[in-house]
C-alpha positions as CSV (number, residue, x, y, z in Angstrom):
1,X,-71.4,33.9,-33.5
2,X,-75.0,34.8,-32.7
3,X,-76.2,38.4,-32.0
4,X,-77.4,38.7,-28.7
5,X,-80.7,41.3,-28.9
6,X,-80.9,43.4,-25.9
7,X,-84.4,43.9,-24.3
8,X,-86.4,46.7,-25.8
9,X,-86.3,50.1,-24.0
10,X,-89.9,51.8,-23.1
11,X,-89.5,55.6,-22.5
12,X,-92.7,56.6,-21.3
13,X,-94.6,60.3,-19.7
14,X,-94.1,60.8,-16.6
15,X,-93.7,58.4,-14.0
16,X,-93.8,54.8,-14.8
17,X,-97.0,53.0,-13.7
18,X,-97.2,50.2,-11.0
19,X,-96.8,46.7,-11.7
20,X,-99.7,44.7,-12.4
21,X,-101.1,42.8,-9.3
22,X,-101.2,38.7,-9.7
23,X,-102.2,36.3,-7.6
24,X,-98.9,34.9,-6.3
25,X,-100.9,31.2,-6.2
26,X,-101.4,31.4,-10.0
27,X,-98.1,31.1,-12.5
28,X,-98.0,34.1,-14.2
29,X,-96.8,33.6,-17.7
30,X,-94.4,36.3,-18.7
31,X,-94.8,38.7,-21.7
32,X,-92.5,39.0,-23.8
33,X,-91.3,42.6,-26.0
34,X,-93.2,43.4,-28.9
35,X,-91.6,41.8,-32.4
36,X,-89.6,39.0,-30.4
37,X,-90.7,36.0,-30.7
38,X,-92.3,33.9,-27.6
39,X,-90.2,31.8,-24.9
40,X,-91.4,29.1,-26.6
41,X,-90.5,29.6,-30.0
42,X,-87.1,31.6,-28.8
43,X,-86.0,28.4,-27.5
44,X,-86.4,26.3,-31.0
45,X,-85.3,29.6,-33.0
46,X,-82.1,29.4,-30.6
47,X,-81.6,25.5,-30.5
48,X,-81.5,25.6,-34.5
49,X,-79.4,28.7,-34.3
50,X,-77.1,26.4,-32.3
51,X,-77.3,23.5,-34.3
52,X,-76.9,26.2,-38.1
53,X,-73.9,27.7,-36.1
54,X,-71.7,24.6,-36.4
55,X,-72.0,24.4,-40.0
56,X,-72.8,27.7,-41.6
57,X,-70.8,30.9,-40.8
58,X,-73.4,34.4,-40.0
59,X,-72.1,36.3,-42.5
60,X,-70.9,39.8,-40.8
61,X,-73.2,42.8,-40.3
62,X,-72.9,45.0,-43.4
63,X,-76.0,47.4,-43.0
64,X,-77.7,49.0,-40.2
65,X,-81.3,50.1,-41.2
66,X,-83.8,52.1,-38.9
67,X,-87.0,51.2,-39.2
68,X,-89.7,53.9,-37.5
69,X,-93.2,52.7,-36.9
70,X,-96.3,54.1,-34.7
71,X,-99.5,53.0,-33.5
72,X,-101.9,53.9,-30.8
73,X,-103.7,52.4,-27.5
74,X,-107.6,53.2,-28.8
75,X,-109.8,53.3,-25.9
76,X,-113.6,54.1,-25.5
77,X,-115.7,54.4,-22.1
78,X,-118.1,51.4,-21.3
79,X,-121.7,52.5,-21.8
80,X,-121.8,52.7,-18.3
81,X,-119.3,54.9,-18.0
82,X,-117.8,52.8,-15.5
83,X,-115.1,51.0,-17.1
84,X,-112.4,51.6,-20.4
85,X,-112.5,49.3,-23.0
86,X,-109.3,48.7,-25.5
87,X,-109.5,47.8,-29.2
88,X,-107.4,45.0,-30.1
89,X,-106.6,43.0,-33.1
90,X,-105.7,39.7,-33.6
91,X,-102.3,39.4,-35.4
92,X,-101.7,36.1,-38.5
93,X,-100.0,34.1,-35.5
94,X,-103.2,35.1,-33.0
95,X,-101.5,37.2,-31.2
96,X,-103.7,39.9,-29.8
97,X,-101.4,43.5,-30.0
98,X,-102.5,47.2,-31.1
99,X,-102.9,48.5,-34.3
100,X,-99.7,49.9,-35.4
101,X,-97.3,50.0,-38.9
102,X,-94.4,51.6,-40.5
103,X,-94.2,55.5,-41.0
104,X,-94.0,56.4,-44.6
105,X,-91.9,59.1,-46.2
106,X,-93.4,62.5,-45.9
107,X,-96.0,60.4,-42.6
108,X,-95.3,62.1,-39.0
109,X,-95.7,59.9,-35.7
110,X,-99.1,60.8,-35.3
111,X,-100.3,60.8,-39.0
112,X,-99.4,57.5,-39.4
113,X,-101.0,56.3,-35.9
114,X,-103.9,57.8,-37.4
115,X,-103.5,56.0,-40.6
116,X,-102.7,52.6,-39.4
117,X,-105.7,52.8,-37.3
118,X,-108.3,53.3,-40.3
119,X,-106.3,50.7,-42.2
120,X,-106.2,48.0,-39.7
121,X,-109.5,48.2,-37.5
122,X,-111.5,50.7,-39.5
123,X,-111.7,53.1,-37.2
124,X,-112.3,57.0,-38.8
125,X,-113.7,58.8,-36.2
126,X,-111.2,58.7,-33.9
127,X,-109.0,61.3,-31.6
128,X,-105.4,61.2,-30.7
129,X,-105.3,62.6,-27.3
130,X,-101.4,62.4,-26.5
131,X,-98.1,60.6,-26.8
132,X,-97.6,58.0,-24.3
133,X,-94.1,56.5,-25.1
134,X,-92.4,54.6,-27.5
135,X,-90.9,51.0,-27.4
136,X,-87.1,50.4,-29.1
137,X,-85.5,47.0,-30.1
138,X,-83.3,45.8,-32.9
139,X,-82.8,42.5,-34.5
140,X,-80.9,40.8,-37.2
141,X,-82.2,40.2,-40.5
142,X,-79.2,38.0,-42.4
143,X,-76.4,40.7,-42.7
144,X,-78.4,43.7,-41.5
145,X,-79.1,44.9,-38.2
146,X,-82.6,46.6,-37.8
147,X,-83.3,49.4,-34.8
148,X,-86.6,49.5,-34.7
149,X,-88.8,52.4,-32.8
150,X,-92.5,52.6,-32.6
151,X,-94.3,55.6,-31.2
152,X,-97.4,54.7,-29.2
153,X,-99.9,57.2,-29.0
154,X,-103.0,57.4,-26.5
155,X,-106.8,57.8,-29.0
156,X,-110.2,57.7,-28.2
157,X,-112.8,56.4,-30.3
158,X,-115.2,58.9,-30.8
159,X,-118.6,56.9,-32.9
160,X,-119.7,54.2,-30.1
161,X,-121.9,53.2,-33.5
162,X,-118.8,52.8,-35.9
163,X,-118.0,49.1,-36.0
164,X,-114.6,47.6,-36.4
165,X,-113.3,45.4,-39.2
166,X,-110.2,44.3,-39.8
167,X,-107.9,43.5,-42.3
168,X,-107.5,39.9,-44.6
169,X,-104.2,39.1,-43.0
170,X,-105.9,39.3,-39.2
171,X,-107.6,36.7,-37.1
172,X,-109.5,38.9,-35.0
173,X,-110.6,42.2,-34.0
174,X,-112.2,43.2,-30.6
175,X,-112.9,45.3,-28.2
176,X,-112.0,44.1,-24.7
177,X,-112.8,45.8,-21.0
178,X,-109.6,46.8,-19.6
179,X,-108.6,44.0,-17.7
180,X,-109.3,41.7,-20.3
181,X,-107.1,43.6,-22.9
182,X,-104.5,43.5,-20.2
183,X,-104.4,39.5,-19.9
184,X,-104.9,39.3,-23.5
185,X,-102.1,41.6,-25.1
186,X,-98.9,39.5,-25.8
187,X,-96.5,42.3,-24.7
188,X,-95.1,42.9,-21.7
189,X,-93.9,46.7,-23.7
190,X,-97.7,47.4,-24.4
191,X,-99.2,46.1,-21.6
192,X,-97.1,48.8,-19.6
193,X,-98.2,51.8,-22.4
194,X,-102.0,50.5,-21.3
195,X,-101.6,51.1,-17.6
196,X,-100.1,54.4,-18.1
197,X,-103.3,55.1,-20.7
198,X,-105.7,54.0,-17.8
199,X,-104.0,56.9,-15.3
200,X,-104.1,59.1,-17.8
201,X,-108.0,58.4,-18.8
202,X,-108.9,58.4,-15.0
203,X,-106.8,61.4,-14.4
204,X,-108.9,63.3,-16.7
205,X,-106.0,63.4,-19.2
């Protein structure tokens, strides 16, 4: 019997933002919850999940394991002032996503938001401004059933001059104007985060 993953939960500040506009003449590919697979590689993961059912038994759930991680949305004005541009990187499947990892024993939230961004982007002159929300899902790993809760946080990038680099296991790095970052982030959870960032920024925080 397969475990069926509920979608992720986003709690967020406030009100929730408004839906994205599309152009309803254009197919708008959905995104999908950050950590889950794409539709497309859900449907092979659950056609040989069908096919492994038959002949091998899941073995049962033995272990749950919670697994708390934290990033942040980093943001910097245009040097016009006019528009926000979002950092990106570009995960090992080139999937463009925010920098974000697992909180370390001892780590709050916010320290390892901090961290993660230095690590991954190289980012060190850099302010967190405020919490925006964080993103919950679980999944299966063989017997164990992970809960998995990452705490997004909203930071500016301080040093227009500092450039960023990422890590080896990366295939990209870049920062995007806001709409771009918006058609290029992979998840639908983040992309919500980033509209809720944009109020805040143009609210004056």
């Amino acid at each position: 019997m397969s475990l069926q993953t509920p979608p992720p939960k986003v709690q967020t500040e406030g009100k929730r933002p408004p839906a994205p506009k599309t152009n309803t003449k254009v197919p708008v590919q959905r995104k999908v919850p950050e950590a889950l697979p794409l539709k497309s590689e859900r449907e092979k993961t659950n056609a040989f999940s069908r096919l492994t059912t038959r002949v091998f038994k899941k073995p049962a759930i033995q272990e749950i394991v919670r697994e708390p991680t934290a990033g942040g949305i980093v943001f910097r004005l245009s040097r016009d002032r006019k528009d926000i541009e979002i950092l990106l990187i570009q995960d090992s499947k080139g999937r463009w996503t925010i920098p974000k990892g697992h909180i370390e024993p001892g780590e709050t939230a916010k320290q390892t938001a901090i961290r993660e961004i230095g690590e991954e982007s190289g980012l060190f002159h850099i302010q967190v401004l405020m919490w925006l929300g964080k993103i919950q899902f679980q999944y299966r790993r063989i017997d164990k059933l992970v809960l998995m809760t990452t705490q997004i946080y909203l930071v500016r990038a301080l040093d227009d001059a500092e450039t960023p680099t990422k890590e080896q296991w990366m295939k990209g790095i870049k920062w995007f104007k806001f709409n771009d970052a918006i058609d290029a982030i992979e998840y639908e959870d983040i992309e919500k985060l980033m509209l809720l960032a944009k109020n805040k920024i143009r609210q004056g925080l």
